[in-house]
PDB file of N, H, CA, C and O in Angstrom:
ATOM      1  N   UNK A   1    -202.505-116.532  70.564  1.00  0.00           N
ATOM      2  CA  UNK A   1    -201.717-116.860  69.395  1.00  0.00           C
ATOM      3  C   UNK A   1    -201.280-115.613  68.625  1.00  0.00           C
ATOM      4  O   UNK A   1    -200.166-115.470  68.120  1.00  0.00           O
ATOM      5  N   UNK A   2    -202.407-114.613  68.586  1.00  0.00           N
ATOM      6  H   UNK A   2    -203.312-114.729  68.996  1.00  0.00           H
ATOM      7  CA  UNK A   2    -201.881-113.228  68.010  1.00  0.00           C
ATOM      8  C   UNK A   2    -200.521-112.810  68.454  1.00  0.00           C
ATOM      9  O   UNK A   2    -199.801-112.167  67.690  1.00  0.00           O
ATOM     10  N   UNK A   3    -200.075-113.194  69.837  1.00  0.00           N
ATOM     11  H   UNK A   3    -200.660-113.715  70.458  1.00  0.00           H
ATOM     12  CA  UNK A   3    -198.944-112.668  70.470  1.00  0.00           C
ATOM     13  C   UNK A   3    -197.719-112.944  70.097  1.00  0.00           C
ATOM     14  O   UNK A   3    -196.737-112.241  70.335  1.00  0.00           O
ATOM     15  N   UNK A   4    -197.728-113.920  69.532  1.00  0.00           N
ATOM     16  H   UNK A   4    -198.526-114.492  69.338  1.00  0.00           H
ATOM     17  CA  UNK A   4    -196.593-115.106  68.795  1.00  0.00           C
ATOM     18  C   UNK A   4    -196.499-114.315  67.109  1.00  0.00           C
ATOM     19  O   UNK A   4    -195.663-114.762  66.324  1.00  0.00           O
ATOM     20  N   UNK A   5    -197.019-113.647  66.862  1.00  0.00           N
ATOM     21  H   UNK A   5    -197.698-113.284  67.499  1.00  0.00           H
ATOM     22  CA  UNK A   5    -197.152-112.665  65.657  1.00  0.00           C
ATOM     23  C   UNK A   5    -195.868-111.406  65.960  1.00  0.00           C
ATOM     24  O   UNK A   5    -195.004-110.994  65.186  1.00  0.00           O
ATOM     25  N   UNK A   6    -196.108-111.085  67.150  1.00  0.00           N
ATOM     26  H   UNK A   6    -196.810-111.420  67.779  1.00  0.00           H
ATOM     27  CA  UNK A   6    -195.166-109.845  67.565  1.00  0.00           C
ATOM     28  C   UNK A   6    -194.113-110.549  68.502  1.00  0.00           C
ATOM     29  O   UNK A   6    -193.080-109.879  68.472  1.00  0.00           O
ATOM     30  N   UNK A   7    -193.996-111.538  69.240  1.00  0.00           N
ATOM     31  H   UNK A   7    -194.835-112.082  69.264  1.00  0.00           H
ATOM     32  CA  UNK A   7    -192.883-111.592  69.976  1.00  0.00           C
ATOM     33  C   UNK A   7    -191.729-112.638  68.744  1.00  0.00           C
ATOM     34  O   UNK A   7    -190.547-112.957  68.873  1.00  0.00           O
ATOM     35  N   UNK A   8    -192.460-112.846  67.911  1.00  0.00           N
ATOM     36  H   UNK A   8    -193.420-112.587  67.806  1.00  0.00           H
ATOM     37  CA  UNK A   8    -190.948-113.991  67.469  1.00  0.00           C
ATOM     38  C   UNK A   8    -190.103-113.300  66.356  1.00  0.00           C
ATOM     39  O   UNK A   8    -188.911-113.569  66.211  1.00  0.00           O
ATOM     40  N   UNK A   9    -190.808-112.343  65.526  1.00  0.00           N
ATOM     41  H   UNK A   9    -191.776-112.124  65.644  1.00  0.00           H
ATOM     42  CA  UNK A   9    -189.653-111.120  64.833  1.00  0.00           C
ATOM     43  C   UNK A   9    -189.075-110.445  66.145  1.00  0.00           C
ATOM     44  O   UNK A   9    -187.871-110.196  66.201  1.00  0.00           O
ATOM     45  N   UNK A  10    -189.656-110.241  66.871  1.00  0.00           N
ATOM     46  H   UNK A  10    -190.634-110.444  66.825  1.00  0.00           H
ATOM     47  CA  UNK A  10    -188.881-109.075  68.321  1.00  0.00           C
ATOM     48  C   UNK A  10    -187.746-110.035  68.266  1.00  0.00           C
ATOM     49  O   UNK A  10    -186.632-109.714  67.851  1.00  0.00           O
ATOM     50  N   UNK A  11    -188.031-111.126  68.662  1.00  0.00           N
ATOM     51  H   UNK A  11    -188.936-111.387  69.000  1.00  0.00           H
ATOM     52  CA  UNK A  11    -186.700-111.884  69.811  1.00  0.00           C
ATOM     53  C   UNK A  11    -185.406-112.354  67.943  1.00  0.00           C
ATOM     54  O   UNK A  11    -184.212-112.481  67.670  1.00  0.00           O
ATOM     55  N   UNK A  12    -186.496-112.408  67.384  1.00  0.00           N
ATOM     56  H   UNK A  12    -187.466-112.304  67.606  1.00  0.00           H
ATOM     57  CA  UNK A  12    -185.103-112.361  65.915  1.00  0.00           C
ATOM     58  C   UNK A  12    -184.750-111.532  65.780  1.00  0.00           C
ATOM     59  O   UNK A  12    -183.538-111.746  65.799  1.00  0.00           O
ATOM     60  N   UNK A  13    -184.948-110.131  65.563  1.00  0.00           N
ATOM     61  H   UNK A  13    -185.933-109.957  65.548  1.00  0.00           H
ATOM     62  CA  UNK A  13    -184.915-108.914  66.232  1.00  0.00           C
ATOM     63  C   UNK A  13    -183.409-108.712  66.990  1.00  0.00           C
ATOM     64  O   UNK A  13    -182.208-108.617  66.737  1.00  0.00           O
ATOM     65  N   UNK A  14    -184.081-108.717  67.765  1.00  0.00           N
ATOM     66  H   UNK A  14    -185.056-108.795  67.971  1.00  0.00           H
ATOM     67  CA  UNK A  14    -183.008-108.780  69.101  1.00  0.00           C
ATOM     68  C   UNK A  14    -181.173-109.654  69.347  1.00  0.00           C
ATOM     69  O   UNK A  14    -180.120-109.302  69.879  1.00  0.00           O
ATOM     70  N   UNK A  15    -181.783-111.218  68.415  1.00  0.00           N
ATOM     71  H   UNK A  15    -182.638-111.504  67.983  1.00  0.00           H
ATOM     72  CA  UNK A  15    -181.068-112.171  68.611  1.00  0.00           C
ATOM     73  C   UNK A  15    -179.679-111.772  66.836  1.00  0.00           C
ATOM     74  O   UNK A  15    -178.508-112.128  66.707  1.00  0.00           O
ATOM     75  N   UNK A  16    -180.420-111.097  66.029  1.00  0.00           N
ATOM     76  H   UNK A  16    -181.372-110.808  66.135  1.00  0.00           H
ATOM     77  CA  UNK A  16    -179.711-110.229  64.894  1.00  0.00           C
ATOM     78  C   UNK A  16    -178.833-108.969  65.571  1.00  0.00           C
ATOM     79  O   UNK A  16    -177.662-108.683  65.325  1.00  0.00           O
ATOM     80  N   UNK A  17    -179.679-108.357  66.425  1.00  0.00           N
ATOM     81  H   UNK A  17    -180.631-108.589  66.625  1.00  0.00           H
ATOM     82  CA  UNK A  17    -178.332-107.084  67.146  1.00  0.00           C
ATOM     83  C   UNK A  17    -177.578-107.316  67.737  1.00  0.00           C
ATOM     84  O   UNK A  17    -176.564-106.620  67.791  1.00  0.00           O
ATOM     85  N   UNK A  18    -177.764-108.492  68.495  1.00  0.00           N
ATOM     86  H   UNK A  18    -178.588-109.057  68.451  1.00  0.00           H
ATOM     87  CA  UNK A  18    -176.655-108.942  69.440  1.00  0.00           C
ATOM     88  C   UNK A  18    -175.283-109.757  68.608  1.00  0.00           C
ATOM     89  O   UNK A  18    -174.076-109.629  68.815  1.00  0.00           O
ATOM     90  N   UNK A  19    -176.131-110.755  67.455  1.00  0.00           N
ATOM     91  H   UNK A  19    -177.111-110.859  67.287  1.00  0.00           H
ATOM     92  CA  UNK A  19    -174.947-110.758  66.219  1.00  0.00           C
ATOM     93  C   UNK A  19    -174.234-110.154  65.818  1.00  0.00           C
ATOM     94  O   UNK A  19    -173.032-110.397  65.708  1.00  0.00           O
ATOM     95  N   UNK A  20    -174.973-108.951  65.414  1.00  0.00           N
ATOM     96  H   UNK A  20    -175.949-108.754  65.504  1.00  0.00           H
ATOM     97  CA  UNK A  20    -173.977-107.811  64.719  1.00  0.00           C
ATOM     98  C   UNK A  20    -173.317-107.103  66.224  1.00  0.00           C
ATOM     99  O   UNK A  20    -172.320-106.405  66.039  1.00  0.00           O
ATOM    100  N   UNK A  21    -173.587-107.178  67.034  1.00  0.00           N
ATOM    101  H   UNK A  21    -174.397-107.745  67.184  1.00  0.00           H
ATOM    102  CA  UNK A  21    -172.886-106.237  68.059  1.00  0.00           C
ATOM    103  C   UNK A  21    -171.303-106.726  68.358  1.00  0.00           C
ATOM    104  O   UNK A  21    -170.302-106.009  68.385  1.00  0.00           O
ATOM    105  N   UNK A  22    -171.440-108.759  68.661  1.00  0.00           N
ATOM    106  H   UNK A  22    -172.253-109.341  68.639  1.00  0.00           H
ATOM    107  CA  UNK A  22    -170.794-109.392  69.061  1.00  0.00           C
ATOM    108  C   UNK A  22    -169.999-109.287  67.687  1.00  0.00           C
ATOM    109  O   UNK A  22    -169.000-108.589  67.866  1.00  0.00           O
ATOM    110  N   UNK A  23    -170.095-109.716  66.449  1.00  0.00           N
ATOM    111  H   UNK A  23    -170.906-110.283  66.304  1.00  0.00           H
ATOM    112  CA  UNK A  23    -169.142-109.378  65.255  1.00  0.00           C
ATOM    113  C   UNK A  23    -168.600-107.989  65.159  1.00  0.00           C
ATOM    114  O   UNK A  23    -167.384-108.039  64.973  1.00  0.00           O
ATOM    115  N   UNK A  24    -168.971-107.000  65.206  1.00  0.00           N
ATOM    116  H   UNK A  24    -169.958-106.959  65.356  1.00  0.00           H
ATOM    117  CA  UNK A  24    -168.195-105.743  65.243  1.00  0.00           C
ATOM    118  C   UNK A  24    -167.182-105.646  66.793  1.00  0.00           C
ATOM    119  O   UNK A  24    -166.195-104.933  66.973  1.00  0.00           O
ATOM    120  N   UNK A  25    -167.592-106.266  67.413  1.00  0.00           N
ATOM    121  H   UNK A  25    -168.394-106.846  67.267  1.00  0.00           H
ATOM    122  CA  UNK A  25    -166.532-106.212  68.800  1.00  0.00           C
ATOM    123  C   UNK A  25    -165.337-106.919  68.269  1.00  0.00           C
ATOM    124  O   UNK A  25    -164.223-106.399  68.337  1.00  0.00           O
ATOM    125  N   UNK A  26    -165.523-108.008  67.779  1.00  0.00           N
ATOM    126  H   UNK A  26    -166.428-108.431  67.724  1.00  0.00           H
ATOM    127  CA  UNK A  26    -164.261-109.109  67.813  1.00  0.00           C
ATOM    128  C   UNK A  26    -163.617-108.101  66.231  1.00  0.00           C
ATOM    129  O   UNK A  26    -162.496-107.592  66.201  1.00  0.00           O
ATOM    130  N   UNK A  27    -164.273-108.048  65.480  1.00  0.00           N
ATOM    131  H   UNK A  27    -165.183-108.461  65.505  1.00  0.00           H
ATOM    132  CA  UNK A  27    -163.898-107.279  64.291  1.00  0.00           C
ATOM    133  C   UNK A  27    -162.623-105.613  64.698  1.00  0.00           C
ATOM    134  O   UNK A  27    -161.504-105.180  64.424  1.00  0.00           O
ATOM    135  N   UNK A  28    -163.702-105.329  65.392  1.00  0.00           N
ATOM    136  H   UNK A  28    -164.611-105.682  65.614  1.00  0.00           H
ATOM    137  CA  UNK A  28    -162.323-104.234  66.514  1.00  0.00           C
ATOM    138  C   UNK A  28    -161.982-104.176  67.160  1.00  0.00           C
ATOM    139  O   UNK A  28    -162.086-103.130  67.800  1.00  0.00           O
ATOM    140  N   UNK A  29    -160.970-105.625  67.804  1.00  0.00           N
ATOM    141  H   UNK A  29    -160.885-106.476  67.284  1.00  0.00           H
ATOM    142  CA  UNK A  29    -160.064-106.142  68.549  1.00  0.00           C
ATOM    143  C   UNK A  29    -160.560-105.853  69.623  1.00  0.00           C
ATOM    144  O   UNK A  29    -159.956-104.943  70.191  1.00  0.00           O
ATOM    145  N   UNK A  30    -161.792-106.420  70.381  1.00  0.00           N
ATOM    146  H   UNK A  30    -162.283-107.159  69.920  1.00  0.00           H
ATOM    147  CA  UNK A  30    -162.327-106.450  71.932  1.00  0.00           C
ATOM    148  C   UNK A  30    -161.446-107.644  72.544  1.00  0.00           C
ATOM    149  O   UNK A  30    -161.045-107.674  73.707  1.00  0.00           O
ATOM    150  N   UNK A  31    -161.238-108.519  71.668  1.00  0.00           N
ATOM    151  H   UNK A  31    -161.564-108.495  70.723  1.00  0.00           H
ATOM    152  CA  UNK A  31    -160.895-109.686  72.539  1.00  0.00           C
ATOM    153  C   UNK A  31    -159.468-110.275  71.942  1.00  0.00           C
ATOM    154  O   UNK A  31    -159.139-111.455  71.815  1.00  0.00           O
ATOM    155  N   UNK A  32    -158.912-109.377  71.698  1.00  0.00           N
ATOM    156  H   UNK A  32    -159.179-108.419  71.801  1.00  0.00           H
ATOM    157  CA  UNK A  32    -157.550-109.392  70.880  1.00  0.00           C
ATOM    158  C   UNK A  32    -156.413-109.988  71.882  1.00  0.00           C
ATOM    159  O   UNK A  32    -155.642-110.924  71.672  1.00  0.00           O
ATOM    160  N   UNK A  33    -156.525-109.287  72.861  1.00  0.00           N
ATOM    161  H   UNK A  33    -157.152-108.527  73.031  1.00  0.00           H
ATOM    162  CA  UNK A  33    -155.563-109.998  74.412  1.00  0.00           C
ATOM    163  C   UNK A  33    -156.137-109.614  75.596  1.00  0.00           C
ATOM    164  O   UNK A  33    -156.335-108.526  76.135  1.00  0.00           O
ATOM    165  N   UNK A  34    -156.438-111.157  75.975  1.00  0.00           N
ATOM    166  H   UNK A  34    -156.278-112.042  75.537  1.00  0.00           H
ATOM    167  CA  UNK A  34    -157.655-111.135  77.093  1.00  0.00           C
ATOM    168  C   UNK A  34    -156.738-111.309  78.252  1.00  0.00           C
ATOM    169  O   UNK A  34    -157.052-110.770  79.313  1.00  0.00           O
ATOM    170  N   UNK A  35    -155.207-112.274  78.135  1.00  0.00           N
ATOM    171  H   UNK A  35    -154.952-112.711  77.273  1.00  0.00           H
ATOM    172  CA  UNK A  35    -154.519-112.445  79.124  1.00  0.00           C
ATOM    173  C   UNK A  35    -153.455-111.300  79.566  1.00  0.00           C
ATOM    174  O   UNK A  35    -152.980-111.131  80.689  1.00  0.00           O
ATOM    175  N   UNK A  36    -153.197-110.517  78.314  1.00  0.00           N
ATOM    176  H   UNK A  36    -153.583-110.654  77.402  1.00  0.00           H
ATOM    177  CA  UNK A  36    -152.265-109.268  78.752  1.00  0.00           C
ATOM    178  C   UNK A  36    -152.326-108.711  80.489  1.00  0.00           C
ATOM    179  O   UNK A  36    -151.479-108.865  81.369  1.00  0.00           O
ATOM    180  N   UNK A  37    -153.852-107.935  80.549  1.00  0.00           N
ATOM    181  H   UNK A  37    -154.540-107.810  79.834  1.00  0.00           H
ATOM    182  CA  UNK A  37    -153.882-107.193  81.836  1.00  0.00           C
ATOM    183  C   UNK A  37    -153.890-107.881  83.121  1.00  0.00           C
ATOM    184  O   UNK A  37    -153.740-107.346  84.219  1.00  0.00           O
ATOM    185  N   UNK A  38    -154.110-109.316  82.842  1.00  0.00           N
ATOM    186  H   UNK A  38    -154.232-109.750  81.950  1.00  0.00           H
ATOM    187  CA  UNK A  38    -153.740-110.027  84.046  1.00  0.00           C
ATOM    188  C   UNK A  38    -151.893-110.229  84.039  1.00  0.00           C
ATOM    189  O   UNK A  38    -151.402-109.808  85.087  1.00  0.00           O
ATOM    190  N   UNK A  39    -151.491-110.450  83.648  1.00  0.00           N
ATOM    191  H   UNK A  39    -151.890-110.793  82.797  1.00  0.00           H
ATOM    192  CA  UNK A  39    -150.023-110.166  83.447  1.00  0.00           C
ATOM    193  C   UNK A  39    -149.278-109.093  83.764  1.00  0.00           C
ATOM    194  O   UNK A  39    -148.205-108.974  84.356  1.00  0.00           O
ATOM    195  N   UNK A  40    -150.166-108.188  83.179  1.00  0.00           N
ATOM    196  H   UNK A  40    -151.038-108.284  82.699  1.00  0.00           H
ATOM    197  CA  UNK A  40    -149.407-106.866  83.536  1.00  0.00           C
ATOM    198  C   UNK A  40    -149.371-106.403  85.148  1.00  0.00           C
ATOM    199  O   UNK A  40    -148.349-105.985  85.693  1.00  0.00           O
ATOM    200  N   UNK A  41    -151.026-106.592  85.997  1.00  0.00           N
ATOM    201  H   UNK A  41    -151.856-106.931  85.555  1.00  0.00           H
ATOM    202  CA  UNK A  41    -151.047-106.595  86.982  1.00  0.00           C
ATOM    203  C   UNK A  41    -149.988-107.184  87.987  1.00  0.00           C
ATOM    204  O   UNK A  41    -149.647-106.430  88.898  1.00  0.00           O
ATOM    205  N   UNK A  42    -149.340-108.627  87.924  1.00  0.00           N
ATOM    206  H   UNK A  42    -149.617-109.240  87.184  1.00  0.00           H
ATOM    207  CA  UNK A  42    -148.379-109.007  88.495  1.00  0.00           C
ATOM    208  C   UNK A  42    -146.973-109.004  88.179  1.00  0.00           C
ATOM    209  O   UNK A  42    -146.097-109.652  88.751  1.00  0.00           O
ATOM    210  N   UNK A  43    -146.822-108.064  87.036  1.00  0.00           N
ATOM    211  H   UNK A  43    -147.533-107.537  86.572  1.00  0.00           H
ATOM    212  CA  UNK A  43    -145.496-108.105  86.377  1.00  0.00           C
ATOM    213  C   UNK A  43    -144.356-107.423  87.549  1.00  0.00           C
ATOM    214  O   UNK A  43    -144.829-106.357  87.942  1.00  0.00           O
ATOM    215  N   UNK A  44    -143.541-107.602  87.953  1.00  0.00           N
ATOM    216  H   UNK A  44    -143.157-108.468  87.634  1.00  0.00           H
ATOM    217  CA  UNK A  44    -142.425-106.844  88.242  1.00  0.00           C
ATOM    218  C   UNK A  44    -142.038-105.692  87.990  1.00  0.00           C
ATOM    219  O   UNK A  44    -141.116-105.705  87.175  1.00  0.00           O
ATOM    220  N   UNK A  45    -142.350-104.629  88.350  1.00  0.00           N
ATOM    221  H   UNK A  45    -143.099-104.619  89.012  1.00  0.00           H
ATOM    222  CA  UNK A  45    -141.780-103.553  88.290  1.00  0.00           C
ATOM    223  C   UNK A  45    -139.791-103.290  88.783  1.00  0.00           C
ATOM    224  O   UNK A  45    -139.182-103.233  89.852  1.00  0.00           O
ATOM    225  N   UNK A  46    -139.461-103.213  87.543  1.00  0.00           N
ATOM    226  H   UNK A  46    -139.956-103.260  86.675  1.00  0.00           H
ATOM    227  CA  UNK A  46    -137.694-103.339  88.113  1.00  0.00           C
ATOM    228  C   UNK A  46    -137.395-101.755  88.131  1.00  0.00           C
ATOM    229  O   UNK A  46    -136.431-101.416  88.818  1.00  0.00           O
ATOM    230  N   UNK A  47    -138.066-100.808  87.497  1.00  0.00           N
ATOM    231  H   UNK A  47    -138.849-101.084  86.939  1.00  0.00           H
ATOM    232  CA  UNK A  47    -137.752 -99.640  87.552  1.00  0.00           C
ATOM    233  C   UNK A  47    -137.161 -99.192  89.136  1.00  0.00           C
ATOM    234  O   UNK A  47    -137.507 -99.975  90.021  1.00  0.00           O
ATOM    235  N   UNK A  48    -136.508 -98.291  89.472  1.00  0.00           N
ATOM    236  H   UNK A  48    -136.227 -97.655  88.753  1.00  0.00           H
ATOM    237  CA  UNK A  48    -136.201 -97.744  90.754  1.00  0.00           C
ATOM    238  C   UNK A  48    -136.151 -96.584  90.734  1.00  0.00           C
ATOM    239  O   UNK A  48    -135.351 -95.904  90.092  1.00  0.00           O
ATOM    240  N   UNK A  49    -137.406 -96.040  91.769  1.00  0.00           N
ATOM    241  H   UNK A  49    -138.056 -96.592  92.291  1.00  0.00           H
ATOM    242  CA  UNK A  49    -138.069 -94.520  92.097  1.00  0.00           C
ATOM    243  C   UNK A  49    -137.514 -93.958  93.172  1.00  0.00           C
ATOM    244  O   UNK A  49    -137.948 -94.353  94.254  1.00  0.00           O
ATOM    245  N   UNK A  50    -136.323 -92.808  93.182  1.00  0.00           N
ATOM    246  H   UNK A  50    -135.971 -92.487  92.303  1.00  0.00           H
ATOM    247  CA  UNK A  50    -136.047 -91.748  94.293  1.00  0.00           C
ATOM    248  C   UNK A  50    -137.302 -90.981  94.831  1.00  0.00           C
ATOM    249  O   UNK A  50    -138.424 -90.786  94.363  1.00  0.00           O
ATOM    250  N   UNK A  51    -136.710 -90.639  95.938  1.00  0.00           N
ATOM    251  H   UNK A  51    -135.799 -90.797  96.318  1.00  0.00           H
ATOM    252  CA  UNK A  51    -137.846 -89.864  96.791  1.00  0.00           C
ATOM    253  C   UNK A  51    -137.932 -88.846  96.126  1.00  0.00           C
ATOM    254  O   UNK A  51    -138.991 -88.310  96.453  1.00  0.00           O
ATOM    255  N   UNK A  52    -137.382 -88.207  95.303  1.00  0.00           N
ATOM    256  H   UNK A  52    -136.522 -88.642  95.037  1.00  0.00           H
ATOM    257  CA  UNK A  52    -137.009 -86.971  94.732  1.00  0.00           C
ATOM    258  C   UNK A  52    -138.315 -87.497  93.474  1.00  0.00           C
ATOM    259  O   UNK A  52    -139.195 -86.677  93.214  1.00  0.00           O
ATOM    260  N   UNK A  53    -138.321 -88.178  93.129  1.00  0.00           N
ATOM    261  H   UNK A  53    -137.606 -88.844  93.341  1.00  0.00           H
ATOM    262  CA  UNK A  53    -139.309 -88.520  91.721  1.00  0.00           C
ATOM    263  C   UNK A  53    -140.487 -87.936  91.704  1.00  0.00           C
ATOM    264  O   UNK A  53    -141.055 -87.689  92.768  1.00  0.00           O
ATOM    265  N   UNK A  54    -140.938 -87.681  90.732  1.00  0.00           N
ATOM    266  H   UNK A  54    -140.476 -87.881  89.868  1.00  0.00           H
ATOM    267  CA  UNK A  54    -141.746 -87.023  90.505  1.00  0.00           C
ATOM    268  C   UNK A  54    -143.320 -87.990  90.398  1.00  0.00           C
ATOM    269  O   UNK A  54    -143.157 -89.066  89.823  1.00  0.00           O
ATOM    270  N   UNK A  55    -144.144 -87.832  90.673  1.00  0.00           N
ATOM    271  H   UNK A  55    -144.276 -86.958  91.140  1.00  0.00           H
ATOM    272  CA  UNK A  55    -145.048 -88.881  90.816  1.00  0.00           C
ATOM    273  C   UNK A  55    -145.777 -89.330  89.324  1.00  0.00           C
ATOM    274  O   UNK A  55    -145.711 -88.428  88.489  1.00  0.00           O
ATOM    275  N   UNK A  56    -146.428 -90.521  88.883  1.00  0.00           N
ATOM    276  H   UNK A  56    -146.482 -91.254  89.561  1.00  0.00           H
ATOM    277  CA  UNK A  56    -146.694 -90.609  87.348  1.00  0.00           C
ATOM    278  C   UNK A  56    -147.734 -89.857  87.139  1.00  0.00           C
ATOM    279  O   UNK A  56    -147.762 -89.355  86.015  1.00  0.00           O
ATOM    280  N   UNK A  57    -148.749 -89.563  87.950  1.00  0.00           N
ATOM    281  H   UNK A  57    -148.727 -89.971  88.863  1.00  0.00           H
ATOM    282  CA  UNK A  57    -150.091 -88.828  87.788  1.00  0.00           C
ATOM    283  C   UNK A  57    -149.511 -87.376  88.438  1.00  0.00           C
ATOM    284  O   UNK A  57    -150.295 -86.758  89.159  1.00  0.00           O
ATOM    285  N   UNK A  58    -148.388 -86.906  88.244  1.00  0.00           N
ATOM    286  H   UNK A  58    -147.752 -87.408  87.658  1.00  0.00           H
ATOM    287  CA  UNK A  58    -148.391 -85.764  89.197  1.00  0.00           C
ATOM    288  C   UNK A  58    -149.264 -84.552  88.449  1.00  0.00           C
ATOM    289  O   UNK A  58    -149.161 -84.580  87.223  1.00  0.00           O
ATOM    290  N   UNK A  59    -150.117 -83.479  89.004  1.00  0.00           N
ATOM    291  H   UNK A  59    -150.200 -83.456  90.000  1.00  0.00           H
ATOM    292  CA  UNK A  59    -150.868 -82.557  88.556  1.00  0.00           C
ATOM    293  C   UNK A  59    -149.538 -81.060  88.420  1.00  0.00           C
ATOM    294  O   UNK A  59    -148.461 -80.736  88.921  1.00  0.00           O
ATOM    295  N   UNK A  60    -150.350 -80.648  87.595  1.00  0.00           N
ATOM    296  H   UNK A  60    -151.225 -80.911  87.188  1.00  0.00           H
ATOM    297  CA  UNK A  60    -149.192 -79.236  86.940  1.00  0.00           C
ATOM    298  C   UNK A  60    -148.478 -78.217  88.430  1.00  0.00           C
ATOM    299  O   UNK A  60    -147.497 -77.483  88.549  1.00  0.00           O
ATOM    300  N   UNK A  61    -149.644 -78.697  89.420  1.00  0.00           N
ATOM    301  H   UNK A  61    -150.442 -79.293  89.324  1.00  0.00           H
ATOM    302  CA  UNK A  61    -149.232 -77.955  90.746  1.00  0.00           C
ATOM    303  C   UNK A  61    -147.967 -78.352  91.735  1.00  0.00           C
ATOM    304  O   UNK A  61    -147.423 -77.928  92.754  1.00  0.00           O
ATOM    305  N   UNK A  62    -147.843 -79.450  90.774  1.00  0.00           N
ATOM    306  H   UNK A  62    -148.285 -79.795  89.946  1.00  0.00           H
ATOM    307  CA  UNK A  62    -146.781 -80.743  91.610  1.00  0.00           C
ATOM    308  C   UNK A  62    -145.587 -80.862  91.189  1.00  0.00           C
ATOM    309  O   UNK A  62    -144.690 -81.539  91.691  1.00  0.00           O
ATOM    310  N   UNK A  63    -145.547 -80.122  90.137  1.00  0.00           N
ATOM    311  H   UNK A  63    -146.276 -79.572  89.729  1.00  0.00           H
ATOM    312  CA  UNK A  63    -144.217 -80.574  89.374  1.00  0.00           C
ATOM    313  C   UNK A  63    -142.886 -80.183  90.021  1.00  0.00           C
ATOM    314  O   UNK A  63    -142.968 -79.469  91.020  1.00  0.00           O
ATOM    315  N   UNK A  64    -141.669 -80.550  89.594  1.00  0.00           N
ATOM    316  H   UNK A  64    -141.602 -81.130  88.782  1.00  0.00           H
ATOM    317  CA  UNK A  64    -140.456 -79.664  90.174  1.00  0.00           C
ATOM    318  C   UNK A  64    -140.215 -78.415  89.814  1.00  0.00           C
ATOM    319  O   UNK A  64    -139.244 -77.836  90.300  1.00  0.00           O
ATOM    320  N   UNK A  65    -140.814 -77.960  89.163  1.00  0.00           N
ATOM    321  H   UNK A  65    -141.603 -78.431  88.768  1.00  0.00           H
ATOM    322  CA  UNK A  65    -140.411 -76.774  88.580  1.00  0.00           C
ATOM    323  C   UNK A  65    -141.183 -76.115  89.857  1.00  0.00           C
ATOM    324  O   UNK A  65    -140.609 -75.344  90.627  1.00  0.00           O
ATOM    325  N   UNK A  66    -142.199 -76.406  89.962  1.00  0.00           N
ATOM    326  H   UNK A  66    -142.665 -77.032  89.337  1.00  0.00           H
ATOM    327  CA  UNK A  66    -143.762 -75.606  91.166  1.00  0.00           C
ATOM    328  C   UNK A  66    -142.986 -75.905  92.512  1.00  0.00           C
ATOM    329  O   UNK A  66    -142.935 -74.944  93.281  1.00  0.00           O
ATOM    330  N   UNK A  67    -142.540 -76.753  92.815  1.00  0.00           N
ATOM    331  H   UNK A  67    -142.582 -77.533  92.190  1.00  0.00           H
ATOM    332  CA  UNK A  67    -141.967 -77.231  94.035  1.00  0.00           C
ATOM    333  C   UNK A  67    -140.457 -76.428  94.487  1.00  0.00           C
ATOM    334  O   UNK A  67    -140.054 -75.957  95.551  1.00  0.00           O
ATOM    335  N   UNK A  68    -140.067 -76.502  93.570  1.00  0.00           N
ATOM    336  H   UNK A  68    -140.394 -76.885  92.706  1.00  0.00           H
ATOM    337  CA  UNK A  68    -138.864 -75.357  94.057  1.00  0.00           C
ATOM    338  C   UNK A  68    -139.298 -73.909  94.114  1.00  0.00           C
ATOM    339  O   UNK A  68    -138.877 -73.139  94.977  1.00  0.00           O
ATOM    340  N   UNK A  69    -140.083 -73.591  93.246  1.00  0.00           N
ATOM    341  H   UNK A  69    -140.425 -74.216  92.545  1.00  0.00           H
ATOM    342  CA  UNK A  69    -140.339 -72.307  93.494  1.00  0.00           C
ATOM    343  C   UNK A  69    -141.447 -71.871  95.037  1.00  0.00           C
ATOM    344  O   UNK A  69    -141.523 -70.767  95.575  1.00  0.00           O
ATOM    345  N   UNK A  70    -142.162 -73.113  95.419  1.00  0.00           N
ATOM    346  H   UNK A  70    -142.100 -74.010  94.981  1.00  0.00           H
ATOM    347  CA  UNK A  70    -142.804 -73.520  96.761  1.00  0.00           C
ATOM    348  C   UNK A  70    -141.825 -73.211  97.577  1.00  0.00           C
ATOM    349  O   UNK A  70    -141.949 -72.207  98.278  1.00  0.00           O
ATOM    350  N   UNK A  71    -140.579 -74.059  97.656  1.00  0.00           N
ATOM    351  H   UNK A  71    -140.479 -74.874  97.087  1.00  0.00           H
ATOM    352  CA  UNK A  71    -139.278 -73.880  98.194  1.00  0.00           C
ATOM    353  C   UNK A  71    -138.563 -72.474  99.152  1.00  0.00           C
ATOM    354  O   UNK A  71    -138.463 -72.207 100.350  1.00  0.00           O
ATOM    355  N   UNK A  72    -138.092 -71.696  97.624  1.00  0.00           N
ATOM    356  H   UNK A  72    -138.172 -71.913  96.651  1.00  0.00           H
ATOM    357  CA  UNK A  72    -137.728 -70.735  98.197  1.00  0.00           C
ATOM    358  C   UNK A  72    -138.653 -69.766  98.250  1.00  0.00           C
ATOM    359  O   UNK A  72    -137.904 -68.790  98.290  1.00  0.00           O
ATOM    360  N   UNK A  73    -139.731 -69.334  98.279  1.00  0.00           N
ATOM    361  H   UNK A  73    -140.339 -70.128  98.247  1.00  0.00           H
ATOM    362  CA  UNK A  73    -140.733 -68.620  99.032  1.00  0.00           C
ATOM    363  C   UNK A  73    -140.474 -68.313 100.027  1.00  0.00           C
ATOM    364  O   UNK A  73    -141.290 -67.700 100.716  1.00  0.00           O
TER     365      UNK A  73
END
């Protein structure tokens, strides 16, 4: 019975942080738009990319400026 002394503030405890955790999430827009990124995933891309394009993640080594000068070397 002593044990019931320390586990039932713990688990109120516990069951209070997860309150406040879950209120400060929704409070700073965690769950603001849950359907957006599924949307976005299947959205249509209408843009149209030449071979010449430059890539979206391209690194500073990649650029056109680096590539022509690759070029005439």
């Amino acid at each position: 019975m002593d044990i019931l002394l320390l586990l039932i503030p713990l688990s109120l405890a516990l069951v209070a942080g997860i309150g406040l955790a879950f209120v400060w999430s929704v409070n700073n827009g965690q769950f603001d738009d849950l359907e957006g990124p599924a949307h976005r995933i299947v959205a249509d891309d209408d843009s149209v990319r030449t071979a010449d394009a430059e890539p979206l993640d391209a690194p500073a080594s990649l650029t056109s400026i680096n590539r022509t000068k690759m070029r005439s070397d």
